[in-house]
N, C-alpha and C positions, 0 to 999 in steps of 0.2 A: 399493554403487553410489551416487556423489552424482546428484544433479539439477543440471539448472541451470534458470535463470528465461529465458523465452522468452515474446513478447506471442502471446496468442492471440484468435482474433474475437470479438466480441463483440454485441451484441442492442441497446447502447443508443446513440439520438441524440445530437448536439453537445449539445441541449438539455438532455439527462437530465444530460449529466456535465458541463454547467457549474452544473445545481442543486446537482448531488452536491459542487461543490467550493467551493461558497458555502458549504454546509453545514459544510465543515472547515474553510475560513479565520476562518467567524465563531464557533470556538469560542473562538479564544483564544489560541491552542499558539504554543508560539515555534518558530524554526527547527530542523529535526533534527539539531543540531549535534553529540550525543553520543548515545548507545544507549540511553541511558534517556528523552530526548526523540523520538528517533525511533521507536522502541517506542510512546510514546504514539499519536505522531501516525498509526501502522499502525492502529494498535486504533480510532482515529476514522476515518480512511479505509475498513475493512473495516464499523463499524458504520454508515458512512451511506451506504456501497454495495449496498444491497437485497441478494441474492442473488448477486452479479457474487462475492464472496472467499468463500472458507472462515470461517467463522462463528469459528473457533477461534483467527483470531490478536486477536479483539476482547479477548484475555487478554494481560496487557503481559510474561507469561513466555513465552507461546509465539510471539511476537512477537520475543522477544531471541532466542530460540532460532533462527530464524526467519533474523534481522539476522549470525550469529555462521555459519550454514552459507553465508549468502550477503551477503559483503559489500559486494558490487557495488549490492545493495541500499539502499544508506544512501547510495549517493549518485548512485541515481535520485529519492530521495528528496527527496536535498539540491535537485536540481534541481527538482523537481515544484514544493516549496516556492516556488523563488522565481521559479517563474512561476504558480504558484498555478492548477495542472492539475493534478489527479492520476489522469487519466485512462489515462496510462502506466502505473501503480500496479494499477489496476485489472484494465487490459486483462494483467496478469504471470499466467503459469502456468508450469508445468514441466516440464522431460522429461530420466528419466522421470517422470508423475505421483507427487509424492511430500509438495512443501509446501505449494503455494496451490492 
């Protein structure tokens, strides 16, 4: 049975996740233009998301793994990037519970 990615509630303020996304714009990362880019930029999203993702995709394989079941994924991404929210990102879960 696949999953798919659906937004679920979530616990934090505008305020928490405009820190949370300063945090990833001033790491560096270029645009998630290709899988190996996007991939990173997952693993910094999830790491500087307190407890809000799965601890597991701060690995840049389970990450691809990740990107490859759900492609729709790369380009909420793409979009997040360039308005520099990733608050969409965060708030993704699935059903049935299976990736994030």
């Amino acid at each position: 049975m696949s999953s798919t990615l659906a937004l679920v509630p979530d616990d934090l303020d505008d305020e928490t996740h405009n820190d949370m996304d300063r945090l990833v714009v001033n790491t560096g990362l270029s645009s998630p233009s290709n899988l190996a880019l996007a991939s990173h930029l997952l693993a910094v999203i999830v790491a500087t998301s307190g407890t809000t993702l799965n601890p597991r995709y701060r690995d840049i394989l389970h990450g691809v793994d990740l990107l490859n079941h759900h492609p729709e994924l790369m380009e909420m991404m793409t979009v997040a990037w360039a308005a520099k929210s990733f608050k969409t990102i965060r708030r993704l879960g699935s059903s049935p519970p299976s990736y994030l």
